[in-house]
C-alpha distance (Angstrom), angle and dihedral (degrees) to the residues before:
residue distance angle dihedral
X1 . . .
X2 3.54 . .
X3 4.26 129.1 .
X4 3.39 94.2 -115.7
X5 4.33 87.8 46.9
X6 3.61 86.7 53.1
X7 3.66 101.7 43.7
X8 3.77 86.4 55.5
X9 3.65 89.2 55.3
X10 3.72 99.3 54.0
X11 4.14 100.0 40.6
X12 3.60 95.4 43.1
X13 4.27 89.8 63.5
X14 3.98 81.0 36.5
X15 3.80 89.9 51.9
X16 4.30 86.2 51.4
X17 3.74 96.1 52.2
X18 3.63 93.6 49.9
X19 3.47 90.8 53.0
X20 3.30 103.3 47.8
X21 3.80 89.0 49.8
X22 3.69 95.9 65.6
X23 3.84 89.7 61.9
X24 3.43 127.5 73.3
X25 4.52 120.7 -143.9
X26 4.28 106.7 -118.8
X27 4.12 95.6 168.9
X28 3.76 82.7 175.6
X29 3.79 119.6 92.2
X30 3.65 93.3 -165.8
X31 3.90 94.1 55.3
X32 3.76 92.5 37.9
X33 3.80 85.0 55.5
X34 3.62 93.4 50.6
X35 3.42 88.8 55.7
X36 3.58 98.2 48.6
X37 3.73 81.5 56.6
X38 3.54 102.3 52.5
X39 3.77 83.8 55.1
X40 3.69 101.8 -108.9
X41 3.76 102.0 105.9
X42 3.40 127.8 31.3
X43 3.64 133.6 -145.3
X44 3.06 156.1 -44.0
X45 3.77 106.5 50.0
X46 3.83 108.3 -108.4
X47 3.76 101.4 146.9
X48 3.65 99.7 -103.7
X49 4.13 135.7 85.7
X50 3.33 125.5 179.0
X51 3.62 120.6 -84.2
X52 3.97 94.6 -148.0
X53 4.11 81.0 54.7
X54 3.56 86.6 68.4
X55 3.44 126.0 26.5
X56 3.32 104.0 91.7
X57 3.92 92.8 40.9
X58 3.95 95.9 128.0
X59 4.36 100.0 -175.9
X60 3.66 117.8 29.3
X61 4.02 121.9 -178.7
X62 3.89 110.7 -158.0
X63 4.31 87.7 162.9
X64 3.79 112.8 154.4
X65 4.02 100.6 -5.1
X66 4.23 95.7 129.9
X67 4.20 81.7 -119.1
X68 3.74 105.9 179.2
X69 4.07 93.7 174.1
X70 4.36 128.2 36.9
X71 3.56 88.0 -175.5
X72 3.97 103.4 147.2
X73 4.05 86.2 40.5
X74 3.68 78.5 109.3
X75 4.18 98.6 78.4
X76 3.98 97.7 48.8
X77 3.52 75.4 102.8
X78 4.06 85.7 170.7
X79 3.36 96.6 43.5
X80 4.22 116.9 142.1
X81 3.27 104.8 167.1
X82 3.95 130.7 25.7
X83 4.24 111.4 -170.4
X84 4.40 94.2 -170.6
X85 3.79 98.5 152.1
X86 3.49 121.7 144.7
X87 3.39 106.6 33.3
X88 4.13 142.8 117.8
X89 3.82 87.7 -109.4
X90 3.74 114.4 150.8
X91 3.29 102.2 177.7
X92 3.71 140.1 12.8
X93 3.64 128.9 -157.1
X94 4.15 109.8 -163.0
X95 4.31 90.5 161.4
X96 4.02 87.4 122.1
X97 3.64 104.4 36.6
X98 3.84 98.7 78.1
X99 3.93 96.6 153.9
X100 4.10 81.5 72.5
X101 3.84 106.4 143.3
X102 3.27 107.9 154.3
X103 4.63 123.6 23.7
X104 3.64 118.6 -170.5
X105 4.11 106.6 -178.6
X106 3.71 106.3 141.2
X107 3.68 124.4 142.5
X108 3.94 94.6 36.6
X109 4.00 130.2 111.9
X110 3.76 91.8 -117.2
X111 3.77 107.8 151.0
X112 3.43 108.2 -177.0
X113 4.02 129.1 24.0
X114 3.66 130.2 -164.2
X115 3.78 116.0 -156.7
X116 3.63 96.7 157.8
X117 3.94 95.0 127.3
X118 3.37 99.5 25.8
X119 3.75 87.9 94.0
X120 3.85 96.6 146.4
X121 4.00 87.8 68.0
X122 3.63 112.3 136.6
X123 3.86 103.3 163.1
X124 4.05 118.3 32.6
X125 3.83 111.6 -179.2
X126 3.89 107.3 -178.7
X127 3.87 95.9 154.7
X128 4.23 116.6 152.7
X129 3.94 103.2 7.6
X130 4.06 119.4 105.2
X131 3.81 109.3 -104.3
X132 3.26 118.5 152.4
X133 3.62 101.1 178.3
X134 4.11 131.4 40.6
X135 3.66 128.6 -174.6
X136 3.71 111.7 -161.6
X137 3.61 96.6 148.4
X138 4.05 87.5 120.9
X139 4.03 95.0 43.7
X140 3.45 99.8 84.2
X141 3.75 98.2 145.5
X142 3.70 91.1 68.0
X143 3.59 114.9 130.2
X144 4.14 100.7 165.1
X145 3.35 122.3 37.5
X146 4.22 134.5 167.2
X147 3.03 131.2 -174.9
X148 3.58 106.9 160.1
X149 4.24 119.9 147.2
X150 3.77 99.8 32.6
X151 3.48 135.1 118.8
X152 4.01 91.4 -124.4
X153 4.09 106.7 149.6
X154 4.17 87.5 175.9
X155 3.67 122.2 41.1
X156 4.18 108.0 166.6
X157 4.30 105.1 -169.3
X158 4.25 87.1 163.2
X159 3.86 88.5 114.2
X160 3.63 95.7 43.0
X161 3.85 100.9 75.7
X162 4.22 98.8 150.0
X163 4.21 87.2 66.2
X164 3.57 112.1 126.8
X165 3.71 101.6 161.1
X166 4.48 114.6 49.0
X167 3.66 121.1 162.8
X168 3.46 112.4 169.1
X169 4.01 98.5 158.8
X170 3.76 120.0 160.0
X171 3.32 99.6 17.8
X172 3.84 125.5 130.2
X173 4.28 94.1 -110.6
X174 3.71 112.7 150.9
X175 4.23 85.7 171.9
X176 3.33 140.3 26.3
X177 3.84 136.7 161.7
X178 3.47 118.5 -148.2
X179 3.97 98.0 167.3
X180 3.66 96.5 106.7
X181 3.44 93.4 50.1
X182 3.91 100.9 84.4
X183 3.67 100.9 152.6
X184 4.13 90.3 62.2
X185 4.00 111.1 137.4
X186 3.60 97.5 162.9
X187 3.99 133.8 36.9
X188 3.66 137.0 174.9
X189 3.93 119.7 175.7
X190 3.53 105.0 150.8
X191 3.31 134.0 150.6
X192 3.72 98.5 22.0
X193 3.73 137.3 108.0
X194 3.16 111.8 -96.8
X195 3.91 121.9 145.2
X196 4.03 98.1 -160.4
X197 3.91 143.9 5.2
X198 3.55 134.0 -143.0
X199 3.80 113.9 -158.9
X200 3.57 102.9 152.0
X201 3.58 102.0 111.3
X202 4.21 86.7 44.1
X203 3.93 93.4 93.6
X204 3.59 97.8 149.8
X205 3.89 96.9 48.9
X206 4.33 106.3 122.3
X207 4.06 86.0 171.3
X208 3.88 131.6 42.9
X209 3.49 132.1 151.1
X210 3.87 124.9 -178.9
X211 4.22 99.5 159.9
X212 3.69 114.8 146.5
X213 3.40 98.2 44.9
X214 3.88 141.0 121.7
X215 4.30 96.6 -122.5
X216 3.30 119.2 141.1
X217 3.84 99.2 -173.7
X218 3.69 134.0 28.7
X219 3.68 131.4 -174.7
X220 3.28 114.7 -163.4
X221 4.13 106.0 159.9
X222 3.41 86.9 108.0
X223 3.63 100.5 66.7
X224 3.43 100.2 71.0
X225 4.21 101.2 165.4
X226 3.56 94.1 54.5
X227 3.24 112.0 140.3
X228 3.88 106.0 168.4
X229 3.71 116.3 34.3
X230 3.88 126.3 172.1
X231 3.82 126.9 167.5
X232 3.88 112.1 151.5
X233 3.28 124.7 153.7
X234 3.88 107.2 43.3
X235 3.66 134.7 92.7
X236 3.22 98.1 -89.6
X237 4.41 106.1 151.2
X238 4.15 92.4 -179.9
X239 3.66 130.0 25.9
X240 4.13 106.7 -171.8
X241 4.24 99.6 -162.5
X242 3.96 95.0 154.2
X243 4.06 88.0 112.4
X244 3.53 98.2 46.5
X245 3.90 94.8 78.6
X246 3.67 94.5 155.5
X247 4.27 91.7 65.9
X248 3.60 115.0 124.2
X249 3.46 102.8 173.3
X250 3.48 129.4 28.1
X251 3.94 135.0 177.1
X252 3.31 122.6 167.0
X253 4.20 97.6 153.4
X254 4.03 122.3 156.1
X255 3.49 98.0 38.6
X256 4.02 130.9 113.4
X257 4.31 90.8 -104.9
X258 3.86 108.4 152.1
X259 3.72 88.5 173.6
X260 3.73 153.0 33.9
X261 3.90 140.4 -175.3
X262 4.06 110.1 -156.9
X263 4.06 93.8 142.7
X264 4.61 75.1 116.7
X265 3.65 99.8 38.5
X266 3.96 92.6 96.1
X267 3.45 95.7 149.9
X268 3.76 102.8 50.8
X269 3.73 118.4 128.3
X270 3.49 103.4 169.1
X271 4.02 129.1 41.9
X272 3.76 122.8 175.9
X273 3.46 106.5 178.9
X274 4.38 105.8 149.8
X275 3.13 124.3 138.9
X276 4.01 107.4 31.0
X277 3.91 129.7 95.3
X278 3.71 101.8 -95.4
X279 3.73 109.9 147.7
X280 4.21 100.9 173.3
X281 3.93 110.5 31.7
X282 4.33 105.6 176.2
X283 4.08 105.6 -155.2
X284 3.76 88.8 165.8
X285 3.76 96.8 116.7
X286 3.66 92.5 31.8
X287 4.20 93.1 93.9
X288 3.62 93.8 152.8
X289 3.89 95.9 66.2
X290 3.55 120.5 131.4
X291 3.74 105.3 153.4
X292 3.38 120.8 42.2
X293 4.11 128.3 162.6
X294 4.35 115.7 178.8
X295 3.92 99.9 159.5
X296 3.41 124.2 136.4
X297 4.28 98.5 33.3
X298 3.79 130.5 96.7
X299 3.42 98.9 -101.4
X300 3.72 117.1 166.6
X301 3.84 103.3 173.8
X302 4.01 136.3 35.7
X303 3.74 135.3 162.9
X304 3.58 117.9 174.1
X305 3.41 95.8 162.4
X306 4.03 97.2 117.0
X307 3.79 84.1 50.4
X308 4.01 95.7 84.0
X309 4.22 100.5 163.0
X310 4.28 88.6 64.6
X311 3.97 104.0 132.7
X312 3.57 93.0 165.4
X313 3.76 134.2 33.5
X314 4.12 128.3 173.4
X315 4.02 113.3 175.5
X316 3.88 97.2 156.2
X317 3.84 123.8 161.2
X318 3.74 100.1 12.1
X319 4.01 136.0 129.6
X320 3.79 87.3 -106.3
X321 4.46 106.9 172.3
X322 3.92 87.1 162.5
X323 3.84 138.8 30.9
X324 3.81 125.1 172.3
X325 3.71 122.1 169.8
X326 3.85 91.6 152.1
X327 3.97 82.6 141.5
X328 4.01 97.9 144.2
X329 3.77 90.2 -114.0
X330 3.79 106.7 69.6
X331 3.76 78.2 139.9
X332 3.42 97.9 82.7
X333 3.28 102.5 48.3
X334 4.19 111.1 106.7
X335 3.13 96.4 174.7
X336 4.12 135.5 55.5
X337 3.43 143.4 154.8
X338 4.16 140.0 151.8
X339 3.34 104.0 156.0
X340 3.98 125.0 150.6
X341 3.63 92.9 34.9
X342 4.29 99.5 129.3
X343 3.80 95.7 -170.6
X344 3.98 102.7 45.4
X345 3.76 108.8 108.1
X346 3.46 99.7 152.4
X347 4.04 128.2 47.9
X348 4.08 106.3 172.6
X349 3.91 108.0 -142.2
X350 3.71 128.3 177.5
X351 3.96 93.2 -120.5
X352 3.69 117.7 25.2
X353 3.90 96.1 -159.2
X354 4.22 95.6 47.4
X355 4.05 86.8 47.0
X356 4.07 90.3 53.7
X357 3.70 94.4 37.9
X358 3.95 93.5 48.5
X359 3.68 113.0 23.2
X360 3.71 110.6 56.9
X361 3.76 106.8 162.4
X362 3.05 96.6 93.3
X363 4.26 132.1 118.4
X364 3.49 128.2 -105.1
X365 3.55 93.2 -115.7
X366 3.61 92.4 60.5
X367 3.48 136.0 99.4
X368 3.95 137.2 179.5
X369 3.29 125.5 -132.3
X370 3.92 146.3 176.9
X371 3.92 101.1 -144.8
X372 4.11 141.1 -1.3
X373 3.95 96.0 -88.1
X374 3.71 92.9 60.5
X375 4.09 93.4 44.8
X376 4.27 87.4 52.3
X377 3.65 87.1 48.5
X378 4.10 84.0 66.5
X379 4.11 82.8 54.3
X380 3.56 88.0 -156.7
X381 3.56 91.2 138.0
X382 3.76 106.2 69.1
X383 3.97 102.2 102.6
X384 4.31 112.0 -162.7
X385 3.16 124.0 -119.1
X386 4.11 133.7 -165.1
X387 3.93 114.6 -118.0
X388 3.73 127.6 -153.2
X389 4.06 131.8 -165.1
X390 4.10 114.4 -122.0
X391 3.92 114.4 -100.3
X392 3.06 135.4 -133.0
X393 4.00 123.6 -166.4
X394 3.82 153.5 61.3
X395 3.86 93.7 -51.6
X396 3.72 135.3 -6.4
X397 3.84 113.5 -154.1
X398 4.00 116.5 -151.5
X399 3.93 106.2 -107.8
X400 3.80 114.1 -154.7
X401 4.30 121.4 -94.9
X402 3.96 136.0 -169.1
X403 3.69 100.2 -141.5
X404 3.84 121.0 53.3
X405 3.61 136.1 -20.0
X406 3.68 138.0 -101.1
X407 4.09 127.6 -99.5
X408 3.64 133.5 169.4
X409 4.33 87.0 -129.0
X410 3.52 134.4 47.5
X411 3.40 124.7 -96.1
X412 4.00 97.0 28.2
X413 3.46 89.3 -61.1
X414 4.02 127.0 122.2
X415 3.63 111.9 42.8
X416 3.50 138.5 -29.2
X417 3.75 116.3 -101.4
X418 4.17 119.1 -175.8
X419 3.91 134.7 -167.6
X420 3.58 111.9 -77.8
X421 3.32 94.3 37.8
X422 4.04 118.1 132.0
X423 3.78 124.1 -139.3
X424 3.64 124.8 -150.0
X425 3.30 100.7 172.4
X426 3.88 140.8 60.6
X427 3.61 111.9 -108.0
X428 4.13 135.1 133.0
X429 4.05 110.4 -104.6
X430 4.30 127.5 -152.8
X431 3.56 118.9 -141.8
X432 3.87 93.9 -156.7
X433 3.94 119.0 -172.1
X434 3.91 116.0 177.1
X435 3.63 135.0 160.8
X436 4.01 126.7 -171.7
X437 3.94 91.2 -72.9
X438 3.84 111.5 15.2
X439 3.77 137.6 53.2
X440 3.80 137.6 -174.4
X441 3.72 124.3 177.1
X442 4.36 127.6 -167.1
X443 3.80 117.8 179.6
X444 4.11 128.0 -171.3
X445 3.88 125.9 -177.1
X446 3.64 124.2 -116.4
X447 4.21 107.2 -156.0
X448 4.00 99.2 -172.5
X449 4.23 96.2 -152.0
X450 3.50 117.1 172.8
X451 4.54 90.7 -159.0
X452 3.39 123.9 115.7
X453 4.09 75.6 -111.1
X454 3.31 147.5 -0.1
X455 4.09 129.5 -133.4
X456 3.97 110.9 -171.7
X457 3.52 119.5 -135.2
X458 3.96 100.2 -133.6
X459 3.82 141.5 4.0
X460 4.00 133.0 -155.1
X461 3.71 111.4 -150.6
X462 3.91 93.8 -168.2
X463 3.92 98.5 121.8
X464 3.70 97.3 -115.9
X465 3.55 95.5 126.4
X466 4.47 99.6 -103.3
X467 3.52 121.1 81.7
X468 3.85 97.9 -0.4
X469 4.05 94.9 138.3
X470 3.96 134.1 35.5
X471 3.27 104.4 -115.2
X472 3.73 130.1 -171.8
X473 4.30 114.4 -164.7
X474 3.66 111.8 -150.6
X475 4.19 96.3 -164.7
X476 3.49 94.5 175.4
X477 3.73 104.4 38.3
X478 3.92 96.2 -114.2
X479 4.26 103.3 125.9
X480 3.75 113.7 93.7
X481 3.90 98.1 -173.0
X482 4.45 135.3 -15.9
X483 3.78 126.4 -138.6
X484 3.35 128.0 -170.2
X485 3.89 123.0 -159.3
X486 3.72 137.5 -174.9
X487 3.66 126.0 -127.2
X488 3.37 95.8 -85.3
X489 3.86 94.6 48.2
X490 3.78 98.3 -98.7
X491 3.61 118.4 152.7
X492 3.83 113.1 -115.3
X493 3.53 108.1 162.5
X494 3.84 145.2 -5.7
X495 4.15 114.7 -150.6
X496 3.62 126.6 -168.0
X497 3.81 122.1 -128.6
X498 3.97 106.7 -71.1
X499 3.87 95.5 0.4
X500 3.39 126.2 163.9
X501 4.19 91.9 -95.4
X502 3.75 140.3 -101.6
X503 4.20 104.0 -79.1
X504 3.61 88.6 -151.7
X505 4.20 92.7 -100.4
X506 3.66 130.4 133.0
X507 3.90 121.9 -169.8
X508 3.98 73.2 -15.1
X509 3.51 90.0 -63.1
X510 3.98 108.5 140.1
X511 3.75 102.3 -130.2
X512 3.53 134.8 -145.9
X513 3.40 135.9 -90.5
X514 3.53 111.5 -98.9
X515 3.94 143.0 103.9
X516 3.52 120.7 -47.1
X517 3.70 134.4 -160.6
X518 4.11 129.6 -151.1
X519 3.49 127.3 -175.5
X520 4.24 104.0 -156.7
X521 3.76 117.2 -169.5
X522 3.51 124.6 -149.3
X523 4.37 128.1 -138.0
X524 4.28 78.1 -118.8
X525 4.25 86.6 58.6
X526 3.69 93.7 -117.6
X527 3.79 117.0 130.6
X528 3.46 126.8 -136.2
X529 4.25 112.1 -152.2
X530 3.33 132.8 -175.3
X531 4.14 146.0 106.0
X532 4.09 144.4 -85.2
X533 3.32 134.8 -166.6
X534 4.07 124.5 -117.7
X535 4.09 104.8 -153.9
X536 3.96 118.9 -173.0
C-alpha cells in the first residue's frame, strides 16, 4: 500500500468524525420543530441541528410543545435558563448543562431528577410531575423552589439556606425542617401530613400556608411580618395572632379553635374562620374587613356594625341570639348569608326594604330590623318557663315539668335537682329553662314541717311570684275556718282551710305593711291567735 493509499484511509474516517461533531442528535420531531421555530434549525426534520446553532443559546422556552424526548439538551452548553413545562417528558437529563440558573419543568411525568451538578441553580420549578425523591444536597444557591403535585414523601432543604420562595403543597411530607432556612419570605405546605411546624427562626416570612395538615399546635409569634397566613384544616385548639399586627388575611377554618384575640389585627381584610368552636369572635377594631366567613361555630353574638368596608359576610350554622351589621354601608356588601341559625329573630340592618330585597339567605325565623322596638315587636324573645305553688309538709317529692329544670341556685347554678326527687328539707327551688339565646327562670319554696299545720310568719304581696298570698297549710285536716283581723280588730278576710291565701287587699284596697292578726279555729273548737307581718 502506498502513502498516499494510506493517507486516504486515515482522513477519510477523520473527515466523518468531524462531521458528525458539528451536529447535534434531536430524535424528537416535536423538539426539533421547536427549534426550527425558534430559528436555530432549519427544516426539514431529519433529526439533527447544528451544534454551532446552539451552543451558545443561553434561555430556551420548549412550554407546551407535547416533547416526549430532550435528548440534545446536552450541547446548550450556555444554557441559563431552560422553561420545558408542559410536555410528555419522562425524563430529563441536565448532566452537561452546568450554566443552569433557572429550570421550569412542571406539568411533565418526570419521575426522578438529578440536579447534582447543576449547582448554579437558582430557581427549581418541579410542580405536577411524580417524583418521589429529590436530591438537592449540592443546590445550595436555591432561592425558589416548588414542588407542589408530586408524590415526594422526603424533601431535605437543610443545605439550601438562601431560599426565599418554598412551596411544597400536595405532596406526601410527614416532616420537614425549615430552621435553617432563615431567609424564607414565602411558604406553602399544604395539604400534607405533617404533625407539627417549627417557624421560629422564619422571621422574615409575610406568607405561609400549612392547611390540610394533621398539626395540632402552631406557634406563630415569631413571625411577626406575616402578612398572609392560612392554616385550615388541622387540629389546631388555639391560634395566638396578637403579635402578628401586620396580618391581613387570616383563615384558619376546620380546626378545634374555641377562641381568638384580633382586638390588634387592624389591618385584616380577610378572616376565614368556619368550621372551629368559636362562640364570641370581637371584629370591632377590625374596620378594614372585607371578607369575612364564621359558619359552622357556636356563635351566639356578632356586631359588625363599626366594620363599614364588609362586602361579603357568611355566618351559617351558628348559635347566633344577636346580629347587627347596621354599619351605614349595607350597600356594599355582595355577599350575605346567615342561614341555619334557629334562634336569630332579629338581624338589625340600616334599610329594612334593601336588606329583604337583596339578602335572601336568611331563615324563616328571622327578621330585620332597624332598632330594638321593632325586634320586641317579633316577641321572639320571651322563653316559658314551668311554675310551681309553695309547699308546705313532711316531704315534697319533685313532680315532672316541660319547660326548664330544677336547681338549688338561681340562674342554673347550685345543684342539679330532677323529678322524682324527694325533699326533706325546707329550701327555695329554680325551675330554670334556657336555650342558646333566651332564659326564663320561676322559683317556689318547699318548707318541710312535720305539724299538723303550718302558719307562716310573713308574706310579700309584690307579684313576683314568692310569698304573694298568706297562706295557712292545714296537713292534717284539723282547721275548721281562718280570720284575719287588723290591729284594731277589724275583720279583713275569712279563708277556708288550704285556700289560695289572703293577697293582702281589702275592698281591693292594697294595704299596708304592718302587723296582722288571725284568729284560726280548729274542728276540736280551740282557737289558735296570734300575728304576721305584711312587707312591701
Amino acid at each position: 500500500m502506498n502513502i498516499k493509499t494510506l493517507l486516504t484511509l486515515i482522513l477519510i474516517p477523520l473527515n466523518f468524525c468531524i462531521g458528525i461533531s458539528q451536529n447535534t442528535f434531536v430524535p424528537d420531531d416535536n423538539f426539533e420543530r421547536a427549534l426550527i421555530e425558534l430559528g436555530l434549525d432549519t427544516a426539514p426534520l431529519d433529526d439533527f441541528v447544528l451544534t454551532a446553532n446552539i451552543r451558545g443559546v443561553t434561555s430556551l422556552n420548549l412550554r407546551d410543545k407535547n416533547i416526549s424526548d430532550l435528548t440534545g439538551i446536552e450541547d446548550f452548553a450556555a444554557l441559563s435558563v431552560l422553561n420545558c413545562d408542559e410536555n410528555n417528558l419522562t425524563s430529563l437529563n441536565i448532566s452537561q448543562n452546568t450554566n443552569l440558573t433557572q429550570l421550569f419543568c412542571r406539568d411533565n411525568q418526570l419521575t426522578s431528577l438529578d440536579t447534582s451538578q447543576n449547582t448554579n441553580l437558582n430557581i427549581l420549578w418541579v410542580e405536577s410531575n411524580q417524583l418521589t425523591g429529590l436530591d438537592l444536597s449540592r443546590n445550595n444557591r436555591l432561592i425558589s423552589l416548588i414542588t407542589n403535585n408530586n408524590p415526594l414523601n422526603v424533601l431535605d432543604v437543610t443545605n439550601n439556606r438562601d431560599l426565599r420562595v418554598l412551596y411544597c403543597e400536595n405532596n406526601q411530607l410527614s416532616n420537614l425542617d425549615i430552621t435553617r432556612n432563615v431567609s424564607l419570605k414565602f411558604f406553602n405546605v399544604n395539604n400534607n401530613s405533617l404533625t407539627s411546624l417549627n417557624t421560629s427562626n422564619n422571621i422574615e416570612l409575610t406568607e405561609m400556608a400549612c392547611g390540610d395538615n394533621l398539626i395540632t399546635a402552631l406557634d406563630i409569634s415569631k413571625n411577626i411580618n406575616l402578612v398572609y397566613f392560612w392554616c385550615p384544616k388541622n387540629q389546631l385548639t388555639n391560634l395566638d395572632v396578637t403579635k402578628n399586627l401586620n396580618l391581613v388575611q387570616l383563615i384558619f377554618g376546620d380546626n378545634q379553635i374555641s377562641s381568638i384575640d384580633l382586638s390588634r389585627n387592624t389591618k385584616l381584610e380577610l378572616l376565614w374562620a368556619a368550621q372551629n368552636l368559636l362562640m364570641q369572635v370581637d371584629v370591632s377594631k377590625n374596620i378594614l374587613l372585607q371578607n369575612i366567613s364564621l359558619s359552622i361555630n357556636n356563635i351566639t353574638n356578632f356586631d359588625v356594625s363599626k366594620n363599614s368596608n364588609i362586602s361579603w359576610l357568611d355566618i351559617d350554622y351558628n348559635n347566633l341570639c344577636y346580629l347587627n351589621i347596621k354599619n351605614g354601608n349595607n350597600t356594599n356588601i355582595e355577599s350575605y348569608s346567615s342561614i341555619n341559625n334557629p334562634f336569630l329573630s332579629c338581624i338589625f340592618v340600616d334599610n329594612i326594604a334593601y336588606s329583604s330585597t337583596n339578602w335572601t339567605n336568611i331563615d324563616a325565623a328571622s327578621n330585620f330590623v332597624t332598632n330594638q322596638t321593632e325586634c320586641d315587636a317579633f316577641g321572639n324573645n320571651t322563653l316559658p318557663v314551668d311554675t310551681l305553688n309553695d309547699f308546705v309538709g313532711i316531704r315534697y317529692i319533685l313532680p315532672t315539668i316541660s319547660n326548664g329544670n330544677y336547681f338549688t341556685e338561681p340562674g342554673g347554678n347550685g345543684t342539679a335537682l330532677y323529678a322524682g326527687d324527694v325533699i326533706t328539707t325546707s329550701q327555695t327551688i329554680y325551675i330554670f329553662n334556657d336555650i342558646d339565646c333566651y332564659s326564663n327562670e320561676s322559683s317556689f319554696k318547699v318548707t318541710i314541717s312535720d305539724g299538723d299545720y303550718y302558719i307562716p310568719k310573713f308574706f310579700t304581696p309584690n307579684n313576683d311570684g314568692t310569698h304573694d298570698y298568706w297562706q295557712v297549710y292545714d296537713n292534717a285536716n284539723v282547721i275548721s275556718a281562718i280570720n284575719i283581723y287588723n290591729r284594731y280588730g277589724k275583720l279583713l278576710k275569712s279563708l277556708a282551710p288550704n285556700s289560695e291565701g289572703w293577697n293582702g287587699t281589702f275592698n281591693g284596697r292594697l294595704l299596708e305593711s304592718d302587723d296582722y292578726w288571725y284568729a284560726i279555729t280548729l274542728n276540736t273548737g280551740e282557737v289558735i291567735n296570734g300575728h304576721f307581718s305584711l312587707k312591701r
